[in-house]
N, C-alpha and C positions, 0 to 999 in steps of 0.2 A: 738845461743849463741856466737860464732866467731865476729859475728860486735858487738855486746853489749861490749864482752871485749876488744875488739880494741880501740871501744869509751871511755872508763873505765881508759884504759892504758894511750890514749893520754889525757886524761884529767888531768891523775894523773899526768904525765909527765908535761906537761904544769906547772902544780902547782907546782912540786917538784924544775922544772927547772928555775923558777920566784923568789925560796922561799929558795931553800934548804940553801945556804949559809948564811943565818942565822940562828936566835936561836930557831925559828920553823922550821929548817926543818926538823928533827927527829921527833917530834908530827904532822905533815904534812904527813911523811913516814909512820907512826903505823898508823894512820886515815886509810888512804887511803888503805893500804892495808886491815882493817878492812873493810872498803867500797866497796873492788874489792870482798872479800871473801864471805860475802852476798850478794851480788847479783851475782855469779857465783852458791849459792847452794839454789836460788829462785825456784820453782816449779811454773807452769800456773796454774792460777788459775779454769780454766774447767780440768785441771787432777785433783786437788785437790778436785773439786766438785765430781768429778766421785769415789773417794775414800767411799767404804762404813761403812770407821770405824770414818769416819767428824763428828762432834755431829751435832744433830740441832741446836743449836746454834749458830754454828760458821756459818753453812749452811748459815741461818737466815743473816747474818754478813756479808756473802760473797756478798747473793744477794741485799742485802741494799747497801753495796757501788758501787756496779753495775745501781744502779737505781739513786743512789746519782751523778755517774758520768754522765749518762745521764742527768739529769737534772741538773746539773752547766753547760754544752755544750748548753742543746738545751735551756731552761730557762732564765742562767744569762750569756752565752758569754763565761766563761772560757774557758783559754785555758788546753788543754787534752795531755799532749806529750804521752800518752801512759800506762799514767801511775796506780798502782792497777789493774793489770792484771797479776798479778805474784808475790807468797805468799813466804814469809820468816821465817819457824820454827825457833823462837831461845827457846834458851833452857833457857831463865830467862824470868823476866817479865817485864825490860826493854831493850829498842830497847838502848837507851845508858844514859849517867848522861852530864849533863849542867851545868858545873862551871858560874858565873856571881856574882861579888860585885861592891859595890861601896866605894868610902868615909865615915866614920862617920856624916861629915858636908857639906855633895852635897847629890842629886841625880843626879846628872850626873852619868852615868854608867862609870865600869872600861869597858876599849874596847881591842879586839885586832884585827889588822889588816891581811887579807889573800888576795893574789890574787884574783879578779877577782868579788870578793865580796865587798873589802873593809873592812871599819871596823863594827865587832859585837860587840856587849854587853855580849856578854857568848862564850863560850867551850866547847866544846863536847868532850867525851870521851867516847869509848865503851868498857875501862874496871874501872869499879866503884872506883880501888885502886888509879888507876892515876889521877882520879876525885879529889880522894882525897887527894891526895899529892897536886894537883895544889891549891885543897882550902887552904892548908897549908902553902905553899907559899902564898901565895897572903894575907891570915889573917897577916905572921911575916909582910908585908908594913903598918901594920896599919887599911887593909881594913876588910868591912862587907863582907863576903864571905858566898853565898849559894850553895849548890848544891844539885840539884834535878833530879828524872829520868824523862825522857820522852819517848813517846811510839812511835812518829813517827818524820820524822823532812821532809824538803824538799828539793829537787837536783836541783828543779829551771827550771825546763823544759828540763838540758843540758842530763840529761840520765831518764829515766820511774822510778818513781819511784814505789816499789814495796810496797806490801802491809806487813806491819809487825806485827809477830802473839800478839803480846801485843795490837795491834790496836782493834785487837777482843775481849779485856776483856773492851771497853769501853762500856760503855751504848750506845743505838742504838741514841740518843740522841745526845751524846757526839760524835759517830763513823763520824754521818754526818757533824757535824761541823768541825770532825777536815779534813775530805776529801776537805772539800769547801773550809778551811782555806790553805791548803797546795797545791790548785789546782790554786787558789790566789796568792801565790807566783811564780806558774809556770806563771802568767798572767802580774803580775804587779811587778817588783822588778826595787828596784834603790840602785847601789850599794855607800856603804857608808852612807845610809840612812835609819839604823832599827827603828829609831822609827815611819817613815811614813809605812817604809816595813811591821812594826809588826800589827802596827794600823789598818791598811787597812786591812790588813788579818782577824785580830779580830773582824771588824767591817763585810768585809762581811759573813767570816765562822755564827756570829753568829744570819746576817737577811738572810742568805742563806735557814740555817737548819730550821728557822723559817717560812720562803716561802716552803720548801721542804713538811717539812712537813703537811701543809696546805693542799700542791697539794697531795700529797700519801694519805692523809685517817691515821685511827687511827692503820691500820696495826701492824705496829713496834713500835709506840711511846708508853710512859705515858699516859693514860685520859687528854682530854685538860684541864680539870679543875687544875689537877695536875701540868702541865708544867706550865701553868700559873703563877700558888703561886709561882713555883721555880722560874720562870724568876722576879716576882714581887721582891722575894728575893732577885735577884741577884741585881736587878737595885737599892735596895735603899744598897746594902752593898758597890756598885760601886761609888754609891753618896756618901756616906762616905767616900770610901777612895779619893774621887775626891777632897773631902773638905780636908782631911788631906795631901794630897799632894802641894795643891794649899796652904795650913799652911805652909809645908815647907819649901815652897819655898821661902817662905815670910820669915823665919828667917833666911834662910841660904842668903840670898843677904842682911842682915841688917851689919852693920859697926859694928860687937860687935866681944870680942875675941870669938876664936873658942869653950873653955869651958862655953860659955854661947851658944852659938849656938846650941852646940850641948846636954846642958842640957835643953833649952826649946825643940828641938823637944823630947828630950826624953821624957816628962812632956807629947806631942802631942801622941804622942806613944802608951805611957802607957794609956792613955784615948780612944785611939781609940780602942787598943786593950780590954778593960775591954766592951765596948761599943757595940763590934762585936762580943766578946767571940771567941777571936783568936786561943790566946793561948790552950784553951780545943779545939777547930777543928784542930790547924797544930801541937799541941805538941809541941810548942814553941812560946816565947815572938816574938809582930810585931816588925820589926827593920825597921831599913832604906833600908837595903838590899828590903823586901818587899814593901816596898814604891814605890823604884826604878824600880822594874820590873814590878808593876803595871803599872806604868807612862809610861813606852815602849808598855806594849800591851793593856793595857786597860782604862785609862784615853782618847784614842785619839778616841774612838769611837764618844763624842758627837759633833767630829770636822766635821764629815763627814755628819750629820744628816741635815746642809741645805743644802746642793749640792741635798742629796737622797730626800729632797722636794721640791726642782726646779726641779729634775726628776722627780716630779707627784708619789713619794713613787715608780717607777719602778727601783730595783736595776739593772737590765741590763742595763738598761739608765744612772744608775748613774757608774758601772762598764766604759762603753764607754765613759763617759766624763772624766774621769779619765785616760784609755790610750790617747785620742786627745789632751789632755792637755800635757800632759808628753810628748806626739810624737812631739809634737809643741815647746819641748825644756820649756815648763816652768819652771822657779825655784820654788823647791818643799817646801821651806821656807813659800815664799808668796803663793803659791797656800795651802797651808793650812793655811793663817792666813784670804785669801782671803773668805774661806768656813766655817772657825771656828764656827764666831758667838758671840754671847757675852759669857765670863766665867763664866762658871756655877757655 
């Protein structure tokens, strides 16, 4: 425990010491100490197994990420610092809430800048009030402001990250993509650069859990008939919003005032939403805020899909051309406009 928090301290130091004197460094202080204080009251996950008041379910959960991590190591190349080897009871059902808006008439994201990372598209908070306060703020600039929880997030390789108990209420489905996804970032991050950073994640977490579970057997999973439909689902709601995005884009770069800009996409909006049946699945109207975050994690998937077929469809090949490229210094601009492809 002594080097973990050692590592924990200088890291926080570091940050506090790059940042404090300005206007984050008091939300940099409360983070971090949130950060130091779970994983100071993390438990191993083989004492946890050994506990025999664990449900099966969770059991089920333990040893699925355990198999999940073997196979992003020996399968697709990921890099492992350590990490989901050591579980984190919280006592809600999220691990923290994610402020991110944008403009009315961009999707460009609002950002904000941190040491070491550069700039993000969202905020983290791990208490829900300050979430919400920050959404409050950021709504009086005029912006679209959402916030949402999430259940696990990633350290980037610099500490293990642990496993967090909300990660076990995900579907086994769900559990492995988000391992592969965040094992991804321990692999491949460029800082200042979330939308390659999120894409990429996105793209492999979710041909990762698709290869993953190929190789396991129907053990854990849905019926493959089932996953199927789901994923067929998902690829043509993604093709939607791919097409509404790529609308938006297209009126927000047109030479018209901004009340016209922003009442055609509203028009684009409301259409997509009646179309998807948004509003009855999130309990609220599609905004641009949603536009936006898609376009960071989920629109950049079909950029990577010809690199992954000059790799002969093997994602560890396509994993590895992706760090020689980057360790080669290329610009991450053209190396994704280079692999795009034509716009869908």
């Amino acid at each position: 425990m002594l080097p973990l928090f050692r590592r924990v301290l200088t890291s926080l130091g570091c940050l506090l010491g790059m940042f404090l004197s300005g206007c984050e460094g008091a939300y940099l202080l409360r983070q971090g100490a949130g950060q130091v204080a779970l994983l100071l009251d993390r438990e191993p996950v083989t004492e946890v197994l050994r506990d025999p008041g664990l449900s099966p379910r969770h059991r089920e959960k333990l040893e699925l990420v355990a198999e999940t991590k073997r196979f992003a190591r020996a399968s697709l190349g990921l890099k492992d610092p350590g990490s989901y080897e050591h579980l984190c009871r919280l006592d809600r059902d999220a691990l923290s809430w994610v402020v991110s808006a944008c403009p009315e008439d961009s999707l460009k994201p609002h950002t904000w800048w941190f040491p070491l990372v550069g700039a993000v598209p969202y905020k983290g908070f791990f208490d829900a009030t300050e979430a919400r306060d920050e959404a409050t703020r950021l709504a009086r600039q005029g912006l679209v402001v959402h916030v949402r929880p999430v259940e696990a997030f990633s350290l980037l390789g610099w500490i293990p990250d642990p496993l967090y108990s909300p990660m076990l209420e995900a579907t086994p489905e769900r559990l492995v993509e988000i391992v592969i996804h965040e094992l991804t970032h321990a692999t491949v991050f460029l800082p200042g650069q979330p939308d390659f950073n999120e894409a990429i994640a996105t793209f492999v977490g979710r041909k990762g859990a698709r290869a993953f579970r190929a190789s396991a057997g129907a053990g854990f999973f849905l019926p493959i008939e089932e996953l199927d439909r789901m994923e067929d689902a998902r690829d043509r709601h993604n093709a939607r919003m791919r097409a509404l995005v790529h609308d938006l884009e297209e009126i927000f770069h047109q030479p018209w005032t901004r009340t016209t800009r922003i009442q055609l996409a509203q028009e684009h909006l409301e259409r997509t939403d009646r179309e998807l049946g948004w509003r009855e699945r999130h309990g609220k109207p599609l905004d641009v805020a949603d536009a936006s975050l898609f376009r960071t994690y989920e629109s950049g998937e079909w950029r990577f899909e010809a690199l992954l077929t000059e790799s002969s469809g093997n994602l560890a090949s396509f994993i590895r051309s992706i760090k020689d490229a980057l360790a080669a210094g290329r610009d991450v601009n053209r190396l994704l406009e280079s692999w795009r492809g034509p716009t869908p």
